[in-house]
N, C-alpha and C positions, 0 to 999 in steps of 0.2 A: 474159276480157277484161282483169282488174284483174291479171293476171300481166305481161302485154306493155307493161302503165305502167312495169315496175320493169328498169331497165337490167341488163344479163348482168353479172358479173361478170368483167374480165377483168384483165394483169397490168399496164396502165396506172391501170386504179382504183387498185389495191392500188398500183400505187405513190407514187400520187397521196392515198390514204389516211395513207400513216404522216405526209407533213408538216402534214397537217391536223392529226393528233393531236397532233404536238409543238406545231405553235400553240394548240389549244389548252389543254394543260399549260402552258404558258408565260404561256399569261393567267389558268390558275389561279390560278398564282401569284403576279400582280404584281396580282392582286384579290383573295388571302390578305394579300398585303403591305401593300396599301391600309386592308384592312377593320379589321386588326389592331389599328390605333392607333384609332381611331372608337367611341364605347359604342354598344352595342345594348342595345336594349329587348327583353326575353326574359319571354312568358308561358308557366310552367306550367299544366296544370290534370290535375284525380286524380292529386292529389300521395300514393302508398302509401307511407309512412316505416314501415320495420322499423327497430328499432335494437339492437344487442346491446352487451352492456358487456365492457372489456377494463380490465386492470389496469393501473390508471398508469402504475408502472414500465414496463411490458411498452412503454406506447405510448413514452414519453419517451426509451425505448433507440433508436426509431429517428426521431424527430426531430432536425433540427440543433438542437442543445442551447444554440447559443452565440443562437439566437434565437427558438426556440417552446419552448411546454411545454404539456403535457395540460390542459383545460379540464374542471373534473370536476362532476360532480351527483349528488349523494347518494354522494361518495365514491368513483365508479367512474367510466374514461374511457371515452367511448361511442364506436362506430361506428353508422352509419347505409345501410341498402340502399334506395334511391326508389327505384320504376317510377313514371313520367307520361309523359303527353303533351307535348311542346313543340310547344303552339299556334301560335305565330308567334315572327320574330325582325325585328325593325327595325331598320335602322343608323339613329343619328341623327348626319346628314348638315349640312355647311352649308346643304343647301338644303332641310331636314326630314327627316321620317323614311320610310324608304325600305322598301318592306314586303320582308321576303328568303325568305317562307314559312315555312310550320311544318315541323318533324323527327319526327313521328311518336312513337312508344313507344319512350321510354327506358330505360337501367337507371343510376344513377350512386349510388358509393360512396365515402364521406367521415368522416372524422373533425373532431375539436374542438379549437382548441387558443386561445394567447393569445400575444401578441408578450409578450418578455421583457424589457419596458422599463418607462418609469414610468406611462405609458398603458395597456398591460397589454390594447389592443385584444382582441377578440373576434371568429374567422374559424374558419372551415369548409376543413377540407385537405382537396384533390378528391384521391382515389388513381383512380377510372375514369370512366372516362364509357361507355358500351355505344350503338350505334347501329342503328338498324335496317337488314336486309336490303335487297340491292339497290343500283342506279346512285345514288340519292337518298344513300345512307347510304354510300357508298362515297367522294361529294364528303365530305362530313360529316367523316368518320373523317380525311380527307386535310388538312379545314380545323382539325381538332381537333388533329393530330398536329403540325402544324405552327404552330399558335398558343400551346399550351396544353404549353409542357416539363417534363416529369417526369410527366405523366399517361400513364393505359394507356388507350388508345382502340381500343374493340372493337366486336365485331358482337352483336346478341343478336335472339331474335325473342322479343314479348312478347305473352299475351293475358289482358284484360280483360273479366269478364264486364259486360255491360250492367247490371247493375242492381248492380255494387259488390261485389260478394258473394265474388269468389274473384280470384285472378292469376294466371299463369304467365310465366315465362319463361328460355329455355333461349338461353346465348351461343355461339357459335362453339369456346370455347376447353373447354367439357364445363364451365362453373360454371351453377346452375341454381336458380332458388325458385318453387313451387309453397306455397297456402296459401288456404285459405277462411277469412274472417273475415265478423262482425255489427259494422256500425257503432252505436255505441252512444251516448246521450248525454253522458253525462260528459266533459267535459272537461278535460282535465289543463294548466292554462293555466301553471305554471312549467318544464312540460317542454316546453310547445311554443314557451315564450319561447329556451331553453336551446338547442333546433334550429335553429328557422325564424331566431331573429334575431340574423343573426350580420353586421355590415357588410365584409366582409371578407374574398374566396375567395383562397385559400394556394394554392402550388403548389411543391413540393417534388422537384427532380430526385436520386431515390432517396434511400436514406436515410446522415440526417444530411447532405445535400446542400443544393447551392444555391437559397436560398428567393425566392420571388417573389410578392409581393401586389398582389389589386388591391380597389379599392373598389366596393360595388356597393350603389348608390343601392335603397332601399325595402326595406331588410331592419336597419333602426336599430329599436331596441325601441320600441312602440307607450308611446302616453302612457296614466295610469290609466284612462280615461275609454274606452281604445280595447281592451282587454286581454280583452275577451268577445269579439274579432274579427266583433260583428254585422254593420259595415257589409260585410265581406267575405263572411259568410256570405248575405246579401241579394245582393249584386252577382252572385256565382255562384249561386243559387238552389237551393241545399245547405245543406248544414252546413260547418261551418266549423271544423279541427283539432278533431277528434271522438275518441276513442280506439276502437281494432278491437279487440275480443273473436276471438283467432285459434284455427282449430280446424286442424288438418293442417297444421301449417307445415312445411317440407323445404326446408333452402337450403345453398346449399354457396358461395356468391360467395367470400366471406371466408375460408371451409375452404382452398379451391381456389387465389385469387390471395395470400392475405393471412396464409400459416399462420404469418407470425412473432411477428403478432398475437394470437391464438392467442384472439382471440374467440370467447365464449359462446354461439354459431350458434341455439340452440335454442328452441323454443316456450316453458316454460318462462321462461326470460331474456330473451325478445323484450320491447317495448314499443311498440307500431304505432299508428299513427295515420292520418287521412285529410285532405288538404287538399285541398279545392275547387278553389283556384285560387292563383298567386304572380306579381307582375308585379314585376321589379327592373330595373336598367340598370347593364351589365356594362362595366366603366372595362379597359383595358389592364394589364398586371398589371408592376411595377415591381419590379427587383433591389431585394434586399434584401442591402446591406451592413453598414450598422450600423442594429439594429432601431430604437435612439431618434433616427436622421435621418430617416426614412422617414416617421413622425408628427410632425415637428417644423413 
């Protein structure tokens, strides 16, 4: 019976089909256009930081020189590979905040760097963002590609074991990290200050190319008193930027997209970490012409 509900197919649908689909491509786009200028509220949670270290020079060759430069810790420039969830995302709207769903298991990879001015800001250069399989993640990719210039926006499928314990995830393009870790107590709070708080996402159209910053509200360094991230750790009901003891690491992101970088990929040189949760509000990200007009 539930067959003779659904209309035959014939060549009046189908013709009737394709302008539906341009309208709605066309309202994709003029509600990519709209959203673009608006911040969202963007919550992470199991946040898994890898990070391997690259050598300064190495990064600083392909940076625009005339306005970023490597941000270094203990002497070496780091990359970073996150898988998390993105929880929800919110425009905040004149008329409030407007919930726009969550994007599932992500994969994104970034470096560190500083404006080359007398402010010397502190920002996170996006080089991917990876999204998940399917119709859901296919908007994504399209809203990514088109907001976000100079980024590589991909496909990945990612899995988490329930009880923290291992990842995987394999992208579209054959780059891949597989890895079991023990979260452990120690907490390494000058390296998680060094990652997590950076007020500042970069966006680099290739290298040594046109830079673009934007500000992103709740990632300014915590005051003394906040630097054990307890109250975070409570809100989420975890632990809180815990460091991973990793056993089988195997990643090739960085090998794959990023060989000019020529990052330290390995168990060994890893430094992982695990974050509960991250809640920021992501500002539209502005040409960057001259770095000391841009913070004035």
């Amino acid at each position: 019976m539930a067959r003779s509900l659904i209309p035959q197919r014939n060549k009046d649908s189908h013709s009737c089909a394709q302008p539906l689909m341009a309208m709605a491509l066309i309202s994709l786009f003029a509600c990519l256009v709209s959203v673009a200028a608006l911040p969202i509220e963007e919550t992470d949670t199991n946040l898994i930081y890898c990070n391997f270290p690259v050598e300064p020079e190495v990064l600083a060759n392909y940076l625009n020189g005339d306005k970023l430069m490597p941000d270094l810790y203990e002497g070496k420039a780091w990359v970073s590979l996150m898988v998390f969830n993105l929880e929800s995302l919110k425009l905040q709207s004149p008329l409030g905040k407007i919930p726009m769903g969550g994007g599932g298991e992500m994969v994104k990879l970034s470096t560190y760097v500083r404006t080359k001015d007398s402010a010397s800001k502190a920002g996170y250069l996006m080089l991917d963002l990876d999204f998940p399989q399917g119709a859901r993640g296919w908007m994504q990719r399209a809203g990514c590609s088109f907001t976000q210039k100079g980024l590589h926006c991909g496909e990945v499928e990612v899995q988490v074991s329930a009880n923290l314990t291992s990842v995987f995830a394999s992208s579209s393009d054959g780059a891949s990290l597989s890895a079991e870790f023990e979260v452990l107590e120690e907490e390494d709070a000058k390296f998680l200050e060094y990652i997590i708080y950076r007020p500042y996402k970069v966006l680099q159209e290739g290298k040594q190319g046109t830079v673009r910053m934007a500000k992103q509200e709740g990632k300014d360094p915590p005051s003394p008193s906040l630097c054990s991230m307890a109250p975070l750790a409570e809100a989420a009901g975890t632990v809180a930027g815990r460091r991973l003891k990793v056993s089988n690491l195997q990643s090739s992101f960085f090998h794959k997209r990023w060989p000019q970088l020529s990052a330290s990929e390995n168990q060994q040189d890893a430094r992982c970490f695990l974050s509960p949760k991250l809640v920021f509000v992501d500002h539209d990200a502005d040409l960057v012409s001259v770095a000391s007009n841009f913070f004035a």
